[in-house]
Phi, psi and omega in degrees: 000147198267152166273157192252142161238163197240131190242103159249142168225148193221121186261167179231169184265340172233158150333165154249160161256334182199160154207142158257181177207163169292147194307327167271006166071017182262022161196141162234157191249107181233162192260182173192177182277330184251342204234118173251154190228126163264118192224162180268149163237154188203149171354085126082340188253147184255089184295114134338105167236020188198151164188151176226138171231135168216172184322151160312321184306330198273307179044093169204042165243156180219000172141332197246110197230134192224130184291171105265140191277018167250356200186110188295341203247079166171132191229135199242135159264139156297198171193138163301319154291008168085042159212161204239134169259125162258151166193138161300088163301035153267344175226343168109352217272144148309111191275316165176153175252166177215149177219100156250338184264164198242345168212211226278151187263137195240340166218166148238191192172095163287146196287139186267018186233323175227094198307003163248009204249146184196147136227191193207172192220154205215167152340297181303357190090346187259188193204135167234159194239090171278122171240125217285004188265336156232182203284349156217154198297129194290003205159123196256143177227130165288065222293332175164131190298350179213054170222123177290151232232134180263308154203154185234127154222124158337138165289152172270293168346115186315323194290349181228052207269345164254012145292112155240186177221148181193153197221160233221140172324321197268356190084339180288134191246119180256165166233102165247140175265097186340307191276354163229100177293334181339299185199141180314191166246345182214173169191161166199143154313095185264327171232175172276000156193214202313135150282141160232000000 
């Protein structure tokens, strides 16, 4: 028997800039520069069932919207203003913000081990390290003053569960350990320019 696949279109009023899902992929999360949206997917039907809005002026989701795979209730955003929005989709609520970067946040990324741990990556060249339990961000890492920070991801493996990654304007693949913000622990050229 054939898998039946599904075409749902959903129009928006802007670009979307990112989307994510939930860890049983039974909701996504998508951004717009003014808007974040949530919708259930089910037999085949696609719901709306959460939306954040702010003004055109605030413009402040910027492309990176990250699910956490520990905590059905957390949703993490960029900005364009260097800061990262946490809020639940279930109720809508802003749970809390950190404003660390000096420009546009370019990823986020929750940890696949510890449901309080996220960084995010920036323009600016840094990478910050959130432990959601307290109220500012815990740690900063410098990847080269003059490389914009592309995307980050947590290792998936329990044995490198403080092990992340993250890539660079310059083409360069860092490996960094949550616990020496100092310097990566590996790097490497993978292109001769920009990652996306």
């Amino acid at each position: 028997m054939r898998n039946k696949r599904h075409m749902i279109i959903h129009q928006t009023t802007e670009p979307l800039d990112a989307l994510c899902t939930n860890k049983d992929r039974s909701r996504i999360a998508i951004t717009g520069r003014t808007v974040v949206k949530v919708f259930s997917s089910y037999d085949g039907k696609f719901e709306l069932i959460a939306e954040r809005n702010k003004p055109r002026k605030t413009m402040y989701f910027s492309g990176s919207i990250a699910w956490c795979p520990l905590r059905e209730n957390l949703i993490a955003v960029t900005s364009s203003v260097g800061a990262i929005y946490l809020w639940d989709p279930e109720t809508t609520h802003m749970e809390c913000s950190y404003k660390a970067h000096k420009q546009l946040v370019t990823k986020v990324c929750f940890s696949e081990f510890n449901e309080n741990i996220l960084v995010s990556g920036s323009k600016d060249s840094t990478v910050w390290l959130y432990d959601l339990r307290c109220a500012e961000p815990s740690l900063c890492f410098a990847s080269n003053q003059d490389d914009s920070i592309r995307d980050i991801q947590f290792c998936m493996e329990s044995k490198l569960q403080d092990t992340f990654v993250t890539a660079g304007d310059s083409g360069t693949i860092r490996f960094w350990d949550a616990r020496r913000p100092d310097k990566p622990s590996k790097e490497f050229i993978a292109h001769s320019s920009q990652i996306y």
